[in-house]
Every structure is written in structure tokens, then in C-alpha cells.
N, C-alpha and C positions, 0 to 999 in steps of 0.2 A: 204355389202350384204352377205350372204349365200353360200356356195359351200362345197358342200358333206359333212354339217352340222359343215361347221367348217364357222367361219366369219372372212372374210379377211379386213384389213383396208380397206380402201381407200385410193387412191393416193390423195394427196392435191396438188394444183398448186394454181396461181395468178393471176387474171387480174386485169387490171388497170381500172376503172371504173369512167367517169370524171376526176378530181384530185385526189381519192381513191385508193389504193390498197384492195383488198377483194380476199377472200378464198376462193373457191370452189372444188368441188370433182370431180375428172373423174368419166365421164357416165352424168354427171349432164351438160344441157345447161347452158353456162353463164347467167347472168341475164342482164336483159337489162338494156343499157348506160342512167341513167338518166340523162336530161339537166343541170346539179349542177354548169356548168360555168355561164348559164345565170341566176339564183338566184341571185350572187352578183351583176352582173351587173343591175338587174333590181332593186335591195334594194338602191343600190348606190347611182343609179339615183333619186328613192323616197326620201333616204336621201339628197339631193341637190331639188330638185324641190321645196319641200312643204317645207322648211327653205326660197326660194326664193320668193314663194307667200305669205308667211307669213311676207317678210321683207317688199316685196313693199305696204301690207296694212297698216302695221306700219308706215311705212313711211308717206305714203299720210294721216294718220288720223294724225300723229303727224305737217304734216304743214298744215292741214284743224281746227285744235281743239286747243284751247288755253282757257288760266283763264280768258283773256279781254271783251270787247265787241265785238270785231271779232269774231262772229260765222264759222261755218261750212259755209252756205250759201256764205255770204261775200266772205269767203276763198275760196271757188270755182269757182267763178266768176272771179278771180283772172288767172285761167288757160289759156296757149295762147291761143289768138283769143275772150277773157271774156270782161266782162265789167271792164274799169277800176277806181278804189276806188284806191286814195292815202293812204287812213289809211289800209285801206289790204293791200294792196300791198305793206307796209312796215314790217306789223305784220309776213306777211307768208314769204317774200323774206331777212328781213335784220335781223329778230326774231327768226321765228320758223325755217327757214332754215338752218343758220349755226349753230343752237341748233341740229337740225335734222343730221345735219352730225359729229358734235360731237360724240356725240349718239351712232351713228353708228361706228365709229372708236373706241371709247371705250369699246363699247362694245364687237366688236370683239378682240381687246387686251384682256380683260379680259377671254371671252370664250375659248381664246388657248392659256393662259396660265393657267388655269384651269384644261384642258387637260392634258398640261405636266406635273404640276406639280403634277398632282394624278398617271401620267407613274412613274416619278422620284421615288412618296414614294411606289408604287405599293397600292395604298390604294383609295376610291372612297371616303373619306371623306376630302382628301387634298386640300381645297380652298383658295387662298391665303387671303381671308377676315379673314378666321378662321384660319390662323396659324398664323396669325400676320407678314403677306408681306405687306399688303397696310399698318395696324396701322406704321409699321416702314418708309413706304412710306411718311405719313404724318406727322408723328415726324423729320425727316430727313428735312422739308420745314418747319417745326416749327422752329427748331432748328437754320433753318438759317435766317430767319426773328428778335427770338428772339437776334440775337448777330450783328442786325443791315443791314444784308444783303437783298438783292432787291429778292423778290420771282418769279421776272418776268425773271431776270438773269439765278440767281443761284438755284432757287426752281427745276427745271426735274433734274438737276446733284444731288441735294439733295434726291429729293423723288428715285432717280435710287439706287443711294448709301444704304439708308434706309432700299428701297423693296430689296438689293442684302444682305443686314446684317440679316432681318427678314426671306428672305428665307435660309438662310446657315442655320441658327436656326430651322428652319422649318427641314428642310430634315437630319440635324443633330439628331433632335427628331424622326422624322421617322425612324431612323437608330440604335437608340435604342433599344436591347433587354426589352420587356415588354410594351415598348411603341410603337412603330411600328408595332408591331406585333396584335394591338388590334386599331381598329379605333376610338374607345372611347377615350381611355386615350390618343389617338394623337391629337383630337380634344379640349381635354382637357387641353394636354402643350400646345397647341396653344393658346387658351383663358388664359393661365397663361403669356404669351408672350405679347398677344394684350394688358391683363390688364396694362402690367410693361409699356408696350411704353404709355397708354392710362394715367396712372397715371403722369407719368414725362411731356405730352404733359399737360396735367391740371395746373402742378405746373409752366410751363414756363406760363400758362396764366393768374394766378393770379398773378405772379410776373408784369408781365408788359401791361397793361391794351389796347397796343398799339398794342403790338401782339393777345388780345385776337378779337381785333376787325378788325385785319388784317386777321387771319388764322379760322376767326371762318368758311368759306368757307370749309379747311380742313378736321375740324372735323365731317363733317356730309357728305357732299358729293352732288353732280349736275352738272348740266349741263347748268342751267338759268345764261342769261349772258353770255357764254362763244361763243368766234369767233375766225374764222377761224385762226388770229393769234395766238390766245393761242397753236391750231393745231399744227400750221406751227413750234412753237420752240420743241414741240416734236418728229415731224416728224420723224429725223434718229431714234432716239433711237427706235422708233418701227418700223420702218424698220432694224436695225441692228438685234432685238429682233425677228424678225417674220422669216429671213434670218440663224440665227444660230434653228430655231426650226425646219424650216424644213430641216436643213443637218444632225440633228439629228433625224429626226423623224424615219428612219427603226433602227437604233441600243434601242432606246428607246420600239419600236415594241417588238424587236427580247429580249429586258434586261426582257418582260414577260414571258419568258420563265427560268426565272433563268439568273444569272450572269454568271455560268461557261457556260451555254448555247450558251450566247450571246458570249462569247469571243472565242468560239469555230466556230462559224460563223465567224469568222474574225473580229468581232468587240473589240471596247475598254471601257469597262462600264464606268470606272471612269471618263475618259475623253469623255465620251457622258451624264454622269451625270452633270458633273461642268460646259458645254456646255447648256445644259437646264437650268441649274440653274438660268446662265448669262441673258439666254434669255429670264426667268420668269421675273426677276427682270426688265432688260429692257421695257417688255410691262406693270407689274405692275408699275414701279414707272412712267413711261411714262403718263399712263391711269390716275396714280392719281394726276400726276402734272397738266394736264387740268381740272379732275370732280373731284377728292378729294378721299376720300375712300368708295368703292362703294362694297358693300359685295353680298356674294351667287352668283353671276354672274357667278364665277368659276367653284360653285358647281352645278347649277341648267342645266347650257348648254353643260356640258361632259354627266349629268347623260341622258337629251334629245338626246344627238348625238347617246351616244351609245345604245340607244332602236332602234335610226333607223338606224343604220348601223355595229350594233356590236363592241367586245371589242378592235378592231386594230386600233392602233396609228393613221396609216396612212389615215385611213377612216373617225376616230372621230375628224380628222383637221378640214378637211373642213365643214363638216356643224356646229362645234363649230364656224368656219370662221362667219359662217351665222347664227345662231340662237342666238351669244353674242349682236348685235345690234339688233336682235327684241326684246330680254328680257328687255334692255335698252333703247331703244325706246317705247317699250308697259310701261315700267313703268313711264318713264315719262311724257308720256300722259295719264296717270291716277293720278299723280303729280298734275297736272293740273287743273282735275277732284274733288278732295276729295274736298278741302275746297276753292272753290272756293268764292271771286274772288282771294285769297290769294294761294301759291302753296305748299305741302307738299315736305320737303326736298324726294330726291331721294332714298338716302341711305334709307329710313325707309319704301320706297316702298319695294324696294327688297328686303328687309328684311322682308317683308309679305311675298311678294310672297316665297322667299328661306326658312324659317323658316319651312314648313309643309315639302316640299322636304328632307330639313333633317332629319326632325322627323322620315318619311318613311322608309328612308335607313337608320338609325340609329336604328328601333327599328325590323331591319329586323333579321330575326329567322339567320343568316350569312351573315356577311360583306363580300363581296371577295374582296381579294387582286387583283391587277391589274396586 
């Protein structure tokens, strides 16, 4: 203001404003407290909500819909207190059930590790289909098939080993100048990666005609066929997997902030990196010892989580928790659907679906880094 034509600053001071700090100037009222705590809280909640109504419809249309003569109809009749049909009541309870929960478990393995592993490269195009974590997942069960071993054994110690050698590879190439730094040309060593495992898994299957008709499962990917004991032998591994992702998940948070940042908080980058890594690997090779290799799943439900709850680690968990088994459950009941009464392998659903998702954020005017 003005005084005897001279102008004097103003005094500037502080207040706290929500979580904010902001400027203001004496003579000037504060501004009023916007509600900015309840925004997260209420996006939060939206992010959790509409991932759970969206699971339970997937759900129930995936054990109402099948390629059979079990319709829909049939299948609901089926419900307690229904009429009951022995041929439904197999179709939906001994069938499409523990398919349905498959589904769901892989799915969400694949969604949050999806998640961390685009924290890890700090890049939104790191999915483990495209860097060549599952391809290594399913060479590693090749590998042990073709030299005589039992895939019901030894196959999850296989594909964990694989998915844990594909993703060092992976984040190793993220971690190169020139390549890391540009989400193109990481996606690109990546597909240099998937082709080299993809080629070598070709040649173990002309070699031996008995692996090509054991692991052809591998190579494409689903979930038809598989029950609760396929589950059960991978269990730990993705409980150990889901266990170390979220002890790292605030240091993986706080590593978007920069490395010297995070370590400035009290954290340890490298040992919260090699900690995610572990844990990638554990859900992806987990995920692919049950359904095989199942691509874009990684990519398609971090890029989902984070429109509905924004770019923090800790937020983009949980509804990747929950929107990995509706991606994977919606796809396989449309598996179902295309060529019916036969079923289209899985992997080449979500690869519909994930294929335009890429295109999107790849031909976007700036990739951000994470």
C-alpha cells in the first residue's frame, strides 16, 4: 500500500491451510480452510468401491456364462434355494468356480505387481508382459519340462526363478542411461528380452515334441482347466510376494521423489528396490505357474488405479488389488464368448484389450516418469 507516496512492502506471514502452507499479507484476512482432507478420503473410497462392484459383476457373469450348453438361465437356477440341474450344478460349481477364482487371484498378482514394477523403473510403461518377466516365467517351466522334470513339482520354483532373472533384466534396462530415461526404447529392450526367451522356448519345442505338447499351455496362457490345487502349490509364493510389496510400499512411494530424497527420509533405495524386485518376481512367476503368461494386466490396472486415486504407491495398491481380477475375469468371459462353442486362448484377449491402452500412453505428447 501507499504512505506519503512512498510504497511500503508488506509484511508476508503463513498459514497452514488444510495440509498447505500458503502466503499471505498482513491487513489481508486469511482465506478460508478448504476441506482438502476430505477429497482423499472421499476419491479413496471411490477408488475401492467401483473396483468392488465391478469385481462382483465379473464374478457372477463369469460362473453364469460359459462356451457349453449351460446358459445363463440354467446357471441361475443354480443359486441357493434354485432349482436343481446336475449338469449346472457342475458346470458353475466344479467349472466355472474354481476357474472364477483362479481368475481372481491372478489377476490380482499380476495388478500389483504391475504397480511396483513401474514404482521400481519409475516409468508407466513397465509391465511385466513387456519386459519380459512372464516370457522368462514360462521358459524357466519350459526349461524344466524339457530336461525331464515334473511341471506340477518343480514348474512355480521354475517360473519364480525365470520371472526373478527377467525382471533383474528388466530394471537393469530401466536403469540405463538412454533407455530408462525414454519409455519407448524400454519397452523396446523389453520386447528384445521377451523375443530372446520366446525364441529359445520355440527351439526346446521342436526339439522335443513331448514338451511342445506338455507346455503348449505356457506359451499362450488361461485359466481353462485349472483348480484350486494348481492354487494351492502356489500359494506361499504369492503370499511371500504380496508380504514383501507392501513393507516396501512407502519407501517405493517416497523413491518418487528422487533417490537422494528417499534416503533422506530414512529410507534405503537399493534395498527397497531388490525387495520389490523379489516380490515382482514371486507374484509374476507365481501367476504364471497356474495361467501361463498372461500379458498388459500390469499395464492396463496401475494405469486404471491411478486415474482413480492418483500417482501414490500406497493408494495405487489396493484398487490394482482389485481391478487385476476384473480385467482377468472380464477377459475370460469373453474367452468364452468369441468363438464359441470353442474358447479363445486368454493371453490374446488381453492383449485386445491392453494393446489400445498402450498405444494411448505411448503416443502420449510426455510419458512421466513415476
Amino acid at each position: 500500500m501507499r504512505l506519503l507516496g512512498r510504497e511500503q512492502p508488506s509484511e508476508v506471514s503463513h498459514v497452514l491451510v488444510g495440509n498447505h502452507e500458503r502466503s499471505i499479507t498482513s491487513g489481508a484476512a486469511p482465506p478460508a480452510a478448504a476441506p482438502t482432507d476430505r477429497l482423499p478420503a472421499r476419491r479413496m473410497a471411490a477408488g475401492v468401491a467401483v473396483p468392488v462392484a465391478l469385481l462382483a459383476l465379473t464374478g457372477a457373469a463369469s460362473l453364469l456364462i460359459g462356451s457349453g450348453e449351460v446358459g445363463p438361465v440354467r446357471s441361475w437356477r443354480e443359486v441357493p434355494g434354485g432349482a436343481r440341474d446336475p449338469e449346472a450344478a457342475f458346470a458353475v460349481w466344479h467349472l466355472r468356480g474354481p476357474r472364477t477364482l483362479v481368475a481372481m487371484v491372478v489377476g490380482a498378482a499380476l495388478g500389483t505387481a504391475g504397480a511396483a514394477l513401474q514404482a521400481v523403473a519409475r516409468n508407466p510403461l513397465a509391465e511385466p508382459g513387456l519386459l519380459g518377466v512372464s516370457a522368462g516365467a514360462s521358459t524357466g517351466v519350459v526349461l524344466v519340462i524339457a530336461l525331464g522334470g515334473s511341471a506340477a513339482t518343480l514348474g512355480p520354483y521354475a517360473a519364480v526363478l525365470g520371472a526373478l532373472l527377467g525382471c533383474l533384466a528388466a530394471v537393469g534396462a530401466a536403469r540405463l542411461r538412454g533407455v530408462g530415461d525414454d519409455p519407448l526404447r524400454l519397452v523396446l529392450a523389453g520386447a528384445a528380452l521377451s523375443g530372446l526367451l520366446g525364441s529359445l522356448t520355440s527351439v526346446l519345442l521342436l526339439v522335443d515334441n513331448r514338451t511342445a505338447d506338455e507346455v503348449r499351455f505356457w506359451t499362450v496362457g488361461g485359466v481353462a482347466g485349472r483348480d484350486l490345487g494348481a492354487l494351492a502349490d502356489v500359494a506361499p509364493a504369492l503370499l511371500l510376494g504380496a508380504v514383501l510389496l507392501l513393507l516396501v510400499a512407502r519407501p517405493l512411494s517416497a523413491m518418487a521423489l528422487g533417490e537422494p530424497a528417499a534416503a533422506g527420509l530414512g529410507h534405503r533405495p537399493r534395498r527397497a528396490r531388490l525387495t520389490a524386485v523379489v516380490a515382482v518376481a514371486l507374484l509374476v512367476g507365481g501367476a504364471t505357474a497356474v495361467a501361463g503368461p498372461i500379458g498388459f494386466v500390469g499395464l492396463v490396472v496401475p494405469f486404471a488405479a491411478r486415474a482413480l486415486v492418483g500417482p501414490d504407491l500406497r493408494r495405487v495398491l489396493v484398487p490394482s488389488l482389485l481391478l487385476g481380477p476384473v480385467v482377468v475375469v472380464a477377459a475370460d468371459v469373453v474367452s468364452r464368448l468369441l468363438v464359441r462353442p470353442y474358447e479363445m486362448p486368454l493371453g490374446v484377449v488381453t492383449a485386445l484389450i491392453g494393446a489400445p491402452v498402450l498405444v494411448v500412453v505411448a503416443r502420449a505428447r510426455r510419458v512421466p516418469a513415476l
